[in-house]
C-alpha positions in Angstrom: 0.0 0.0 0.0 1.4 3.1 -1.1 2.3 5.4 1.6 2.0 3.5 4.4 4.2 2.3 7.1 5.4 -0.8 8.0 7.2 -1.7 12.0 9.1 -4.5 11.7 11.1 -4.7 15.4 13.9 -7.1 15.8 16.1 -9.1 18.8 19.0 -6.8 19.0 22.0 -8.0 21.8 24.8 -6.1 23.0 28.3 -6.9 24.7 27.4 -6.4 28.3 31.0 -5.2 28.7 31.6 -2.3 26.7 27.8 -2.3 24.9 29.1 -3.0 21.2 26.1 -4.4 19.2 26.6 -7.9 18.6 23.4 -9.0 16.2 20.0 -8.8 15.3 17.3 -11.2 14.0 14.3 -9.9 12.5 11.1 -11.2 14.7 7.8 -12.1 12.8 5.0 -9.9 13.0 3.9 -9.3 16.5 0.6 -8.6 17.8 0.3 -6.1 20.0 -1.5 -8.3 23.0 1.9 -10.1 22.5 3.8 -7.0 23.2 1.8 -7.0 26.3 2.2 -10.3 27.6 6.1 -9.7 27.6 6.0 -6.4 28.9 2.9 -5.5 30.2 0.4 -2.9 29.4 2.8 0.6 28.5 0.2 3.3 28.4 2.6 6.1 27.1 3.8 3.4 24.1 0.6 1.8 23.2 2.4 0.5 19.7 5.7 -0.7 21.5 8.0 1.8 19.3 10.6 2.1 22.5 13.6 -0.6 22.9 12.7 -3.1 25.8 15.1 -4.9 27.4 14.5 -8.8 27.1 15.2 -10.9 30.4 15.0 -14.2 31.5 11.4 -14.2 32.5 10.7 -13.2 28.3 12.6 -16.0 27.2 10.4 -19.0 27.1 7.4 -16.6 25.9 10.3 -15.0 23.1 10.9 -19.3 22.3 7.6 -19.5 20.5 8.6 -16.5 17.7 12.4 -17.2 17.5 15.1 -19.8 17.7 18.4 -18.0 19.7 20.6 -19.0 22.4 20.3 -16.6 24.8 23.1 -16.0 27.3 22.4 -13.0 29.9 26.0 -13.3 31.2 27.5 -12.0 28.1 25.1 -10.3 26.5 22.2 -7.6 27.0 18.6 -8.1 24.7 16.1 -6.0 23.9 13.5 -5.6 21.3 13.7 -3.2 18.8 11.0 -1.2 16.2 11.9 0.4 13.2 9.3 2.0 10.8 9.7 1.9 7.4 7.6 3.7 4.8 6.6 1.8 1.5 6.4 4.9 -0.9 
């Protein structure tokens, strides 16, 4: 559709030490009562545009979308939006 924007957000993990961006995997699409199960209602970002941090308790919920090795010692997660416009 012409004009219109499209979100597509993405796993994004850093270096704990030193906060270098390691990777990214583009997620699925993502419904928004998704968004909500992993990090609860956010009534000033109704669309999730913000970064989240992932954590532990997201993993096994993150496991149905995504196949990744997680490892919290070595690295930060967080989920990620980016809009882009289809002109």
């Amino acid at each position: 559709m012409k004009g219109s924007i499209r979100l597509i957000r993405a796993l994004e993990w850093y270096q704990v030490v030193g906060q270098e961006l390691i990777g990214e995997i583009a997620l699925p699409e993502l419904a928004i009562s998704h968004l909500e199960q992993l990090f609860g209602v956010q009534e000033d970002d109704p669309l999730y545009f913000n970064m989240y941090r992932v954590n532990e308790n997201h993993v096994s919920l993150m496991k149905e979308h995504l196949q990744h090795e997680f490892n919290f010692q070595r690295f930060s997660y967080f989920i990620s939006c980016t809009a882009i416009s289809n002109k």
